[in-house]
N, C-alpha and C positions, 0 to 999 in steps of 0.2 A: 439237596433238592427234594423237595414233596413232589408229590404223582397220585392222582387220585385211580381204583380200578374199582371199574363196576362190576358185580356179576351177580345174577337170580339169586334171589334172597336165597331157595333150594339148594344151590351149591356152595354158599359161604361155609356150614358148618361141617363141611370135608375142613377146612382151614382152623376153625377155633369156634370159639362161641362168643366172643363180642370183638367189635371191629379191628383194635389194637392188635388182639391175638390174630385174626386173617393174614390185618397185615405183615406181621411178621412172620407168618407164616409162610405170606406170599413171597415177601424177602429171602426168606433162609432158602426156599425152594429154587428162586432166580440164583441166591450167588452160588449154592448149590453146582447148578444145569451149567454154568455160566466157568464154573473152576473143571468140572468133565472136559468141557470141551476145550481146554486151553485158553479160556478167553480173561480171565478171574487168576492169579497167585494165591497160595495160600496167604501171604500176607495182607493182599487185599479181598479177598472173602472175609478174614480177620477185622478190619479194618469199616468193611462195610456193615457187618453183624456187630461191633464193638466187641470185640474179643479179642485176649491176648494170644501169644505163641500156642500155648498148651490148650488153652479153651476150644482155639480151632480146629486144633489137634482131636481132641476130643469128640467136638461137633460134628467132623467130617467122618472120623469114624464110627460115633453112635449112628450114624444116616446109613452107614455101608459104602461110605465112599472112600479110593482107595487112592493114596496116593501119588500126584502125578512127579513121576522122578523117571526119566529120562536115559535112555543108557549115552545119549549125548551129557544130559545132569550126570552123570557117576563118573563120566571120563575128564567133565569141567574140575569134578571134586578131587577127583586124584590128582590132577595137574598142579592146583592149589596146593595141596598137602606135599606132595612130592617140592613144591616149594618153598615153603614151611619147610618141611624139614631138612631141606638140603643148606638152609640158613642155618639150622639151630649147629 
């Protein structure tokens, strides 16, 4: 999906200095706000930015953002494992 966003020529170069950089600027900033709030995976902020496992990994921590893992996530993870290896 393409999306056009307007805004005062003044406030583009908070974002980049020619259009392409804004926009992706504007992008990383959305999937960014969008994985905080629980709305966005890391896989799909990955997905949206075109990045892999690690690259996300990366991206989310060069921004300072931290991440979203769950003490409901740790106790899904253990159950798993405790799985695993009550097979092996």
């Amino acid at each position: 999906m393409q999306f056009t966003v307007e805004m005062p020529d003044q406030c583009a170069p908070q974002w980049g200095d020619t259009p392409d950089a804004v926009g992706r600027h504007v992008l990383e900033d959305a999937a960014i706000e969008r994985y905080r709030e629980g709305r966005l995976s890391h896989r799909q902020v990955g997905d949206l930015l075109g990045l892999d496992y690690w690259q996300t990994e990366a991206f989310l921590k060069q921004r300072g953002v931290p991440l979203n893992y769950s003490p409901a996530d740790l106790d899904a993870d253990r159950a798993t494992l405790d799985k695993i290896l009550a097979g092996s």
